[in-house]
Backbone as CSV, one residue per row, in Angstrom:
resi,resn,N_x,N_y,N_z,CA_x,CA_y,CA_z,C_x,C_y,C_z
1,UNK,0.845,-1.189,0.000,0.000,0.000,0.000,0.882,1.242,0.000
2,UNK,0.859,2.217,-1.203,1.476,3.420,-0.778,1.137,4.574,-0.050
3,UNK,2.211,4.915,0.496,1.654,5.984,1.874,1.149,7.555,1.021
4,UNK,0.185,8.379,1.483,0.127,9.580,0.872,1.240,10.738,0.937
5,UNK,1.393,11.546,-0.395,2.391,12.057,-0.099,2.405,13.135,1.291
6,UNK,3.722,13.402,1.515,3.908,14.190,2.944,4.657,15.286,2.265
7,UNK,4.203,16.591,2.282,5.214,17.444,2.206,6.544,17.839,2.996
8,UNK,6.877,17.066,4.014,7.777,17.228,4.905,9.207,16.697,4.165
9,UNK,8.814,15.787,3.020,9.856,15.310,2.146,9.837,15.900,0.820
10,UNK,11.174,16.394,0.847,11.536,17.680,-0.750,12.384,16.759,-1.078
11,UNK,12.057,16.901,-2.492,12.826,15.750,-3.380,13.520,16.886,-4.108
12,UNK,15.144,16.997,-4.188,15.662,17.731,-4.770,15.966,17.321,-6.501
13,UNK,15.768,17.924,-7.252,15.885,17.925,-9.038,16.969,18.440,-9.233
14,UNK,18.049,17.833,-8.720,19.511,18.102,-9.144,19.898,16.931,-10.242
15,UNK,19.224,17.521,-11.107,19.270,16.440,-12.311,19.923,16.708,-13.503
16,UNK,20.609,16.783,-14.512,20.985,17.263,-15.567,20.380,18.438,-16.123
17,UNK,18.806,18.005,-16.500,18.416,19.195,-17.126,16.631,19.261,-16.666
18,UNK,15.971,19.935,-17.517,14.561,19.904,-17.253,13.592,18.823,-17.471
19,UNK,13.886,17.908,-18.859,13.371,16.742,-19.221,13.737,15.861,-18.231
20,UNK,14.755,15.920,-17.604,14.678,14.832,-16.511,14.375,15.066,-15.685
21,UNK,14.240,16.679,-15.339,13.262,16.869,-14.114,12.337,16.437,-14.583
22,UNK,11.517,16.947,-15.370,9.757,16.019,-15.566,9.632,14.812,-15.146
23,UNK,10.728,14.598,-15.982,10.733,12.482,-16.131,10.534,12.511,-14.493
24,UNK,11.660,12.454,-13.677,11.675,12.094,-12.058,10.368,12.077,-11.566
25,UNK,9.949,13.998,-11.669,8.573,13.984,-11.175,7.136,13.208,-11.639
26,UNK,7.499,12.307,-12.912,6.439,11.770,-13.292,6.270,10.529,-13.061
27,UNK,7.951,10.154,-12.689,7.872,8.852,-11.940,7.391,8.735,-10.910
28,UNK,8.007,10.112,-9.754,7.857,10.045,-8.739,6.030,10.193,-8.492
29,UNK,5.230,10.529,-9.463,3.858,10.661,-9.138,3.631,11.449,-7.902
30,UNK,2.273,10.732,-7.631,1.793,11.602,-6.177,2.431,11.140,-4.395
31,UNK,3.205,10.287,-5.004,4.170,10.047,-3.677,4.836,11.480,-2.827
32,UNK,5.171,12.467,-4.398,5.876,13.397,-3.648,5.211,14.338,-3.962
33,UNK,5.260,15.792,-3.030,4.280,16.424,-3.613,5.070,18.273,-2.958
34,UNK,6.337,18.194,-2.994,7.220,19.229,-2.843,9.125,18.673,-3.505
35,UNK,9.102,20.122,-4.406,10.633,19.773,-5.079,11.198,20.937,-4.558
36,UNK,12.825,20.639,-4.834,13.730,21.307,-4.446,14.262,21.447,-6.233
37,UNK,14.598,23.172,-6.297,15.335,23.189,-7.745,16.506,24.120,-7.283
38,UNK,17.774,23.640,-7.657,18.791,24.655,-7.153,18.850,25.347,-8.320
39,UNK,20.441,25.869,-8.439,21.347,27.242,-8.755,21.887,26.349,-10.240
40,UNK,22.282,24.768,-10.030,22.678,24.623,-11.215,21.225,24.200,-12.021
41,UNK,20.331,24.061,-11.997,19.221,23.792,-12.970,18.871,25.249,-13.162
42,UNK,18.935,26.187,-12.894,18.630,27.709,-13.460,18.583,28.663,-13.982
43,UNK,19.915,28.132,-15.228,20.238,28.761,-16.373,19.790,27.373,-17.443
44,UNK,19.048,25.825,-17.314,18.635,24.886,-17.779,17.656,24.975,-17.586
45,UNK,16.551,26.149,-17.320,15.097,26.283,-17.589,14.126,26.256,-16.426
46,UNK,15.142,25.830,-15.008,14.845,25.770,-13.558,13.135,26.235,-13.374
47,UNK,13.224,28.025,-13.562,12.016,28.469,-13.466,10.759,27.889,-14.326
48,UNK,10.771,27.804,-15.773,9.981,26.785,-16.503,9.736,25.638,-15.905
49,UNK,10.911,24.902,-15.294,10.517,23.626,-14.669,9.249,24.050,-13.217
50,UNK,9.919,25.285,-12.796,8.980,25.350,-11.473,7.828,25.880,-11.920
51,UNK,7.556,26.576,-12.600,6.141,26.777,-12.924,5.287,25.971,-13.558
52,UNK,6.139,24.644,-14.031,5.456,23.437,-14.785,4.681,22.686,-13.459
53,UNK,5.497,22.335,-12.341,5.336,21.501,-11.558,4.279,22.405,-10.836
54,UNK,4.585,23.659,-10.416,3.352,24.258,-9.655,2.229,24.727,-10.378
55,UNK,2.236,25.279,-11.465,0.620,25.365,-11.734,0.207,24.441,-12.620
56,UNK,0.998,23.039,-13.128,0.089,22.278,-13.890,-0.137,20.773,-12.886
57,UNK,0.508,21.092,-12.374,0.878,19.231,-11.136,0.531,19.913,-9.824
58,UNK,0.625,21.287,-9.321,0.036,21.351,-7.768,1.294,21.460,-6.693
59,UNK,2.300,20.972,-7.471,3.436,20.567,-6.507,3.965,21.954,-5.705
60,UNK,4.629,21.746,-4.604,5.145,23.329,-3.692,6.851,23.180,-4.186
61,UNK,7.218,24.207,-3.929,8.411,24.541,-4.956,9.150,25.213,-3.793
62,UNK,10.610,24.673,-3.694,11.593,25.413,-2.703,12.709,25.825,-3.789
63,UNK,12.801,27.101,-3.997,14.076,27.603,-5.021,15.135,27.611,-4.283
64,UNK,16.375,26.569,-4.424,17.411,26.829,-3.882,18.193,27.704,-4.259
65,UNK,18.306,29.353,-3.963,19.823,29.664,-4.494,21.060,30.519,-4.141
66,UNK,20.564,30.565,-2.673,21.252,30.675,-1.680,22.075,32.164,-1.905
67,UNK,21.095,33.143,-1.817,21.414,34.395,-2.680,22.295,34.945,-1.464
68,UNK,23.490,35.499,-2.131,24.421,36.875,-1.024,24.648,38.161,-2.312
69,UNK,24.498,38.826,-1.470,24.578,40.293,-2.143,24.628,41.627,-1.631
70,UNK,24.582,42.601,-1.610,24.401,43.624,-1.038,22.509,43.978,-1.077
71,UNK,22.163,44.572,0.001,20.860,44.639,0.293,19.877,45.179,-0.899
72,UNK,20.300,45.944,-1.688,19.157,46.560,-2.870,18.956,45.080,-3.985
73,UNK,19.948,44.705,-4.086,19.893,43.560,-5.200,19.281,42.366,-4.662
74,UNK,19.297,41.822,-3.666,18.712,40.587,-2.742,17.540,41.006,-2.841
75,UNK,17.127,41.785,-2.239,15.484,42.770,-2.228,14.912,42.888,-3.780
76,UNK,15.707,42.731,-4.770,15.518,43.472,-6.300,15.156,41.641,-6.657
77,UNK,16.196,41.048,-6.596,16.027,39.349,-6.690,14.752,38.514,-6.221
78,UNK,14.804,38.897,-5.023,13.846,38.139,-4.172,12.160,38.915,-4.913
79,UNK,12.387,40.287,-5.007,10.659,40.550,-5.865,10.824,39.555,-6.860
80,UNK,11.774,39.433,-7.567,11.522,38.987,-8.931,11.092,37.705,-8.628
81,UNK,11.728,36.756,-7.905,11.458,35.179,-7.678,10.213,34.900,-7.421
82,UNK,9.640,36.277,-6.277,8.042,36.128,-5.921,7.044,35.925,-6.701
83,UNK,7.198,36.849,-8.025,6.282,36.672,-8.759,5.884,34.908,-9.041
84,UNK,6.956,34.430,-9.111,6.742,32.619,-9.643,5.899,31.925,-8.975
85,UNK,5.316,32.704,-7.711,4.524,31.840,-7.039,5.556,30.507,-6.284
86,UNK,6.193,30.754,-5.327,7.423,29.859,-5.079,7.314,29.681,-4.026
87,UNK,7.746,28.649,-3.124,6.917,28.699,-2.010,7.993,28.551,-0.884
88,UNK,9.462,28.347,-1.219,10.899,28.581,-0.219,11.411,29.152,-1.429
89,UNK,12.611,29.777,-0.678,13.504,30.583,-1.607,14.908,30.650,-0.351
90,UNK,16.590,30.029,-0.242,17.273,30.007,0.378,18.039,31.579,-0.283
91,UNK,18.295,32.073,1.024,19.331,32.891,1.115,20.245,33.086,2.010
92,UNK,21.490,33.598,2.251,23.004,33.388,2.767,22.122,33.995,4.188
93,UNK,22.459,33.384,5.502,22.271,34.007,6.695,22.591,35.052,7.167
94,UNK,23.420,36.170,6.853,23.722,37.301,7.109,22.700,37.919,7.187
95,UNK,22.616,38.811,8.716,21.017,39.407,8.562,20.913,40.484,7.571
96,UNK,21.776,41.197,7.047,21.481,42.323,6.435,20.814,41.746,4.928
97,UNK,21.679,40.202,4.398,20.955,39.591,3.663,19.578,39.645,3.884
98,UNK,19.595,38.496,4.954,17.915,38.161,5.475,17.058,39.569,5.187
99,UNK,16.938,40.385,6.061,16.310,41.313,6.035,15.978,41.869,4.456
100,UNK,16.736,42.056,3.750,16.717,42.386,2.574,15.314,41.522,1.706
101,UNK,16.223,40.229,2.230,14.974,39.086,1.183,13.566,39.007,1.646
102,UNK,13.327,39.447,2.890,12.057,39.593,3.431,11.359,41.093,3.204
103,UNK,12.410,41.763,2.539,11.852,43.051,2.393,10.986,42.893,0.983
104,UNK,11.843,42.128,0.070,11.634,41.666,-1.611,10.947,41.142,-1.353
105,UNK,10.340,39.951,-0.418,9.551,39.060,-0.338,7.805,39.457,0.308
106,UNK,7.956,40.909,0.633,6.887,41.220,1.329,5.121,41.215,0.169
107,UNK,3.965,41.006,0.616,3.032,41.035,0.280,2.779,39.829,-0.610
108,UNK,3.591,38.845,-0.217,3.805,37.581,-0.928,3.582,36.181,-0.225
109,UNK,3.686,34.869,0.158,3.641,34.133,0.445,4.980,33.663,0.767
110,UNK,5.952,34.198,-0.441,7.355,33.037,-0.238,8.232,33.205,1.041
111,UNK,8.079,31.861,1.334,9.064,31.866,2.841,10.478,31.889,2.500
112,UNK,11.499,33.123,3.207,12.435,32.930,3.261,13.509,32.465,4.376
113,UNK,14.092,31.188,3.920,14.968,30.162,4.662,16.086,30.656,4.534
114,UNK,17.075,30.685,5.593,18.153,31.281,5.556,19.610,30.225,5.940
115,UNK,20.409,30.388,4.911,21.067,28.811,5.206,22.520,29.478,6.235
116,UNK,22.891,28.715,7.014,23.811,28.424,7.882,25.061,28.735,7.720
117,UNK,25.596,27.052,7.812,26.848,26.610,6.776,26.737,25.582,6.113
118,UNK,27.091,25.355,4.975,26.382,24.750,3.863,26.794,23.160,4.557
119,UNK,26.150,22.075,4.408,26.512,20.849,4.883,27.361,20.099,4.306
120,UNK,28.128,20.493,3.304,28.921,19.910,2.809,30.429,20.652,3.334
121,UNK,30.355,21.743,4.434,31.395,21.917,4.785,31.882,21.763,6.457
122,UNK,32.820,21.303,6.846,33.245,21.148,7.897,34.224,22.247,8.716
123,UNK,35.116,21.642,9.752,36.098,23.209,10.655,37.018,22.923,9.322
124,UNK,37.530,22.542,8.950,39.104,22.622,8.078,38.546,23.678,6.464
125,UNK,37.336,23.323,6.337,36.630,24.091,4.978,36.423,25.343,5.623
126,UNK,36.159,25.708,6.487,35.854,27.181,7.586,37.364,27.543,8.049
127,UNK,38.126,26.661,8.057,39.486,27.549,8.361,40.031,28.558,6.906
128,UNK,39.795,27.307,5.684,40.264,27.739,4.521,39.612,28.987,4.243
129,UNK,38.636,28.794,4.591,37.484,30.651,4.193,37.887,31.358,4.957
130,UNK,38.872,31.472,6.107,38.948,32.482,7.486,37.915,32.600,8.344
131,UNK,36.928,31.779,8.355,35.786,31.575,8.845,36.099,31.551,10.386
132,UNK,35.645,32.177,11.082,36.362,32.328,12.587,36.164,30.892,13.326
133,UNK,37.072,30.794,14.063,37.154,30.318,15.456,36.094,29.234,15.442
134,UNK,35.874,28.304,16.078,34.603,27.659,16.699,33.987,26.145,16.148
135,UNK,33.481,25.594,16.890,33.018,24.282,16.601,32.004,24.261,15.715
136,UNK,31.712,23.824,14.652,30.707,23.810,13.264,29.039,24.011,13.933
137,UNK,28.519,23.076,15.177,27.455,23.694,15.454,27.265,24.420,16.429
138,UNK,28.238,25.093,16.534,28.336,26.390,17.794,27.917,27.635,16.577
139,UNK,28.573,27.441,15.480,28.662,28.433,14.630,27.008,28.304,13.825
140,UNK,26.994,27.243,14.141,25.530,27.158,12.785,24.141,27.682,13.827
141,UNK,24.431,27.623,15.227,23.048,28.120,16.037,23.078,29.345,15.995
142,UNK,24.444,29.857,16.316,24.607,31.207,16.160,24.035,32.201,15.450
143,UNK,24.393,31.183,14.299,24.182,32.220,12.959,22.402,31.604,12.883
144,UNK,22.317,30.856,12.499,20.673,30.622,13.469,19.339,31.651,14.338
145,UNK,20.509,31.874,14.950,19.508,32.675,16.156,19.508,34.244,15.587
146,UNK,20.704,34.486,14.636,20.376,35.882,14.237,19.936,35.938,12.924
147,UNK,20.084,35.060,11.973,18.982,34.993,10.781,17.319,35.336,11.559
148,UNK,17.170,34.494,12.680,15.860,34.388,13.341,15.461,35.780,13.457
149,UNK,16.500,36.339,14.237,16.609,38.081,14.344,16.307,39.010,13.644
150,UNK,16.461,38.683,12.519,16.808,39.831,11.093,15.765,39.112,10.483
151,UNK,14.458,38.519,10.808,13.631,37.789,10.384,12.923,36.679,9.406
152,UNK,14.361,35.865,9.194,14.051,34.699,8.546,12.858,33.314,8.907
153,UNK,12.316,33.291,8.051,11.291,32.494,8.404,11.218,30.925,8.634
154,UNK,12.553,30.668,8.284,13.188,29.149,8.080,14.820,29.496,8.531
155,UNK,15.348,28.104,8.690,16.820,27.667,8.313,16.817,26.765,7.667
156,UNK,18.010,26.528,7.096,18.381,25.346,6.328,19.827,25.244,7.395
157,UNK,19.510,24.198,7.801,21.186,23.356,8.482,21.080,22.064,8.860
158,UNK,22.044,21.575,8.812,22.463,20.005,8.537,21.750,19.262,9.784
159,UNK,20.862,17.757,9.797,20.660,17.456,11.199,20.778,17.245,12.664
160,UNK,22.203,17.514,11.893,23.179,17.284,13.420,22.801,18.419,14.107
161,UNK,22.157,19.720,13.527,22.203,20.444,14.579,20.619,21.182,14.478
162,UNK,19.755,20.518,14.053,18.138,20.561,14.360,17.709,20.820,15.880
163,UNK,18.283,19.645,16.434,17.803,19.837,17.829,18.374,21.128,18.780
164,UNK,19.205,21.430,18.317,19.915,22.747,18.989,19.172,23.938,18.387
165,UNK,19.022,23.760,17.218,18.251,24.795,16.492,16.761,24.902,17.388
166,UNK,16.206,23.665,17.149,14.503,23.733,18.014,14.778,24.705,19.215
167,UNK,16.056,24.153,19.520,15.946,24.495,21.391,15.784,26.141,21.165
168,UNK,15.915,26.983,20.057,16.246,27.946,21.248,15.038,28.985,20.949
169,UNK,14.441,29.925,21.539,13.323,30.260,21.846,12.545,31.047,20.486
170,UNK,13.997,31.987,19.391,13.060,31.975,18.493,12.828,31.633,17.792
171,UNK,13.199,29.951,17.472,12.386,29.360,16.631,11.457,28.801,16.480
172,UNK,10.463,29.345,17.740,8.991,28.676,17.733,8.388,29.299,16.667
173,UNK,7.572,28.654,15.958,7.057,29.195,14.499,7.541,28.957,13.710
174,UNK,8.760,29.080,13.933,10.085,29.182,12.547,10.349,27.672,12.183
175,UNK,10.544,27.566,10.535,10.754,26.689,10.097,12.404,25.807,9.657
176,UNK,12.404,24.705,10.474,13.920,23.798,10.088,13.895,22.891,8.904
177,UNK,14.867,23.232,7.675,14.657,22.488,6.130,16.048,21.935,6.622
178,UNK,16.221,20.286,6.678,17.510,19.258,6.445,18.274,18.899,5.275
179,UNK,18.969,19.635,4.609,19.660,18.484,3.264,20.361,17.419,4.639
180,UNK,21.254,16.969,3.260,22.356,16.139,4.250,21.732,15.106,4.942
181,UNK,20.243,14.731,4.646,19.540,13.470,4.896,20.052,12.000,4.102
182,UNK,20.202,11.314,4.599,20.637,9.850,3.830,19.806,9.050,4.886
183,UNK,18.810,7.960,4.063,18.854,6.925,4.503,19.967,6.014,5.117
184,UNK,19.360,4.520,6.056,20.595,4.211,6.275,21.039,3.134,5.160
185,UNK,22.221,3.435,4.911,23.064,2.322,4.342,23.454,3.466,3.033
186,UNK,22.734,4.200,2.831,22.591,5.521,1.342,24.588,5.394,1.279
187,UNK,25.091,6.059,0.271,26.185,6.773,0.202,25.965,8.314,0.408
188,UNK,27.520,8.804,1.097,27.181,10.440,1.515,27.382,11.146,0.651
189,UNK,27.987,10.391,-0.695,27.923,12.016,-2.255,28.790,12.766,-1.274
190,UNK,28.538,14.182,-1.450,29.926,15.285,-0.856,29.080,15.799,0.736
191,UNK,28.550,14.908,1.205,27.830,15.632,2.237,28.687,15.012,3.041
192,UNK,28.934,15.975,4.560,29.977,15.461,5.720,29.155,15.418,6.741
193,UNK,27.642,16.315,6.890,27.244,16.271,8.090,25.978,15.757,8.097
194,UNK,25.553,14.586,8.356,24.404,13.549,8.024,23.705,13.046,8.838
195,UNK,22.049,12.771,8.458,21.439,11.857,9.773,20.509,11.291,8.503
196,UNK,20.385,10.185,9.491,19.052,9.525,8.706,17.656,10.176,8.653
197,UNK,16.421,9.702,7.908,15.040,10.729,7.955,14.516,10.852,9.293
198,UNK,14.376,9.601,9.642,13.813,9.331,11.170,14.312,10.537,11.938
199,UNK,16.071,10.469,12.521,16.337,11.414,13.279,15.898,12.361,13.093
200,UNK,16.636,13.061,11.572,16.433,14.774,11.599,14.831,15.049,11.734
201,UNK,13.942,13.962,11.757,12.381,14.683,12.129,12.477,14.491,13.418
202,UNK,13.317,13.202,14.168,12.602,13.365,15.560,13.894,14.424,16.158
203,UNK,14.551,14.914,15.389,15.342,16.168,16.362,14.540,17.507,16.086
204,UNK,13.268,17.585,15.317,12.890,19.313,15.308,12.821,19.825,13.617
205,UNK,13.490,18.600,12.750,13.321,19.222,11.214,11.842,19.397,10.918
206,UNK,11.297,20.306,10.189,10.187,20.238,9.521,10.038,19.998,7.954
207,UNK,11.097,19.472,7.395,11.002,19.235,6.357,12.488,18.875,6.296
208,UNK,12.431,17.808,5.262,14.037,17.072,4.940,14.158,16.937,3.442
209,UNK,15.398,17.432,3.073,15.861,17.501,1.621,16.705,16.169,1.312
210,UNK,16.637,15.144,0.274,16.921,14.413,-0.201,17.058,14.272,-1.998
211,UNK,17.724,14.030,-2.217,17.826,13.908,-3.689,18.315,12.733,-4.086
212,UNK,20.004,12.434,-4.792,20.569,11.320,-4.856,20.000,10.126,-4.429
213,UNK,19.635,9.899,-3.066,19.251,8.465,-2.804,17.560,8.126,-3.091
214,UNK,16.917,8.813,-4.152,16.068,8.950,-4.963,15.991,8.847,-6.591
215,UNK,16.609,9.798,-6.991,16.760,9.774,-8.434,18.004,8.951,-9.034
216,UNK,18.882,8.925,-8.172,19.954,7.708,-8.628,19.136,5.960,-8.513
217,UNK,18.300,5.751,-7.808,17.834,4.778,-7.218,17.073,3.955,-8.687
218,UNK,17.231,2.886,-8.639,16.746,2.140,-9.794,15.135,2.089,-9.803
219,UNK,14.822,2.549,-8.326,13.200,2.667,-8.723,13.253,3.596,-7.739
220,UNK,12.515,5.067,-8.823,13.070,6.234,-7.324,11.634,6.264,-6.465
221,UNK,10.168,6.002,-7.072,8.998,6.058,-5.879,9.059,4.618,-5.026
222,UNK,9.665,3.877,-5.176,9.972,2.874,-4.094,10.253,3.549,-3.113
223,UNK,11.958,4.166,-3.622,12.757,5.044,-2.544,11.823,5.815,-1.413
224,UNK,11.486,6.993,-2.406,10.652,8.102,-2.023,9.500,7.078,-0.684
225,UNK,9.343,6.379,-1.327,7.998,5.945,-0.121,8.594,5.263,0.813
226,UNK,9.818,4.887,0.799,10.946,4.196,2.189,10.673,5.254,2.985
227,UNK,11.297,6.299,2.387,12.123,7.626,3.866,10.477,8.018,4.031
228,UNK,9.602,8.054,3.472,8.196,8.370,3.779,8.149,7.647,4.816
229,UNK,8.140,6.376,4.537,8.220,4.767,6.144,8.639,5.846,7.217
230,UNK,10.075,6.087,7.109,11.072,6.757,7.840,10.864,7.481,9.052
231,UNK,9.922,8.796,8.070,9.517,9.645,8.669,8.626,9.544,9.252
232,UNK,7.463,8.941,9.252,5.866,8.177,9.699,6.527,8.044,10.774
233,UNK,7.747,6.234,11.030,8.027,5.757,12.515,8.433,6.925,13.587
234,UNK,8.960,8.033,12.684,9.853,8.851,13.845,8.451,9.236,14.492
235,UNK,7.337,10.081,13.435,6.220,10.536,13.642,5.445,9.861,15.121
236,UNK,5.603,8.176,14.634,4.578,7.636,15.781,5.822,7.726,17.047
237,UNK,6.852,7.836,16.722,7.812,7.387,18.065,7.472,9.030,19.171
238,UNK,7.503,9.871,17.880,6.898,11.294,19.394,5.975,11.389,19.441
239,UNK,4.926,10.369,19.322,3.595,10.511,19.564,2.792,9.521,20.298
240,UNK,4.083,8.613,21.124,3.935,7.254,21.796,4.203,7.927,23.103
């Protein structure tokens, strides 16, 4: 029996191009019913793809593209994205960022998520940037709590540090998005900081990003309806 889809699972379309986005999503059917489109599908028709999936399929749309800029252009960006009817949009945590994208984003719907440190980087990748001082999720609540500040409506950070994120007071309301999800047994691709679906929901995620161990998968709505399993058990385990 297949489970109904859950929006709590974003299937990322880090796929070659747009035809294989379709293809995925047509495999993937009504199992899934929220995509993730980054930065490299976006000069390959990204937006076409997202307006295919949202006003002809229904589907909710998270634009990954993790905008930094100076404040008039983020604000100038973020109107423009709104129009698409889009329903996440990532931008760099710096509040002057944040603030900016919520300024562009006003009289609109689109939630803006504000990412951390990207999960594919660790302390030795933060030394190489001059990235100050500090233990990876000392730095990611931090920056956390003042995206929250400068009024981001989401984070995006790795699971390992969900539950630290929940903990702290203003993220009641506020929304936690996981990449860096792998099933167990998955391969980690370039990701360093990882949990399985189960955890990152029962640590506080409200939604978990997955891709690879989907669309690489020889049957990807099998997949898709596993970490669905996944997420359900964590579901009944905080509700036992």
């Amino acid at each position: 029996m297949s489970l109904p889809a859950d929006d709590r699972l974003i299937v990322a379309l880090d796929v070659p191009n747009v035809i294989a986005g379709l293809e995925l999503a047509q495999t993937l059917g009504d199992a899934v019913s929220f995509y993730k489109i980054g930065l490299g599908m976006l000069t390959g028709g990204g937006l076409a793809l997202a307006n295919e999936l949202k006003q002809d399929q229904g589907k909710r749309i998270f634009l990954d593209m993790k905008l930094f800029d100076i404040g008039a252009t983020v604000e100038a960006a973020v109107r423009g994205f709104a129009q698409f009817d889009i329903d996440f949009l990532t931008v760099h945590g710096d509040p002057h960022v944040v603030r900016a994208a919520k300024q562009g984003a006003a009289g609109s719907d689109l939630k803006i998520l504000a990412v951390t440190i990207l999960t594919s980087l660790d302390r030795a990748d933060l030394d190489a940037s001059m990235i100050r001082d500090g233990a990876v999720p000392d730095l990611v609540v931090e920056r956390a709590g003042r995206a929250f500040d400068a009024g981001a409506d989401g984070i995006i950070a790795s699971p390992q540090e969900a539950a630290a994120i929940r903990a702290l007071p203003e993220s009641q309301g506020r929304l936690i998005v996981t990449p860096g999800v792998r099933p167990s047994g998955a391969a980690l691709g370039d990701q360093k900081r990882v949990a399985t679906p189960q955890s990152a929901i029962q640590d506080g995620a409200d939604h978990i990003v997955v891709g690879r161990p989907i669309w690489q998968d020889k049957d990807p709505k099998s997949a898709a309806q596993s970490i669905l399993a996944q997420m359900n058990a964590a579901h009944s385990h905080q509700t036992m």
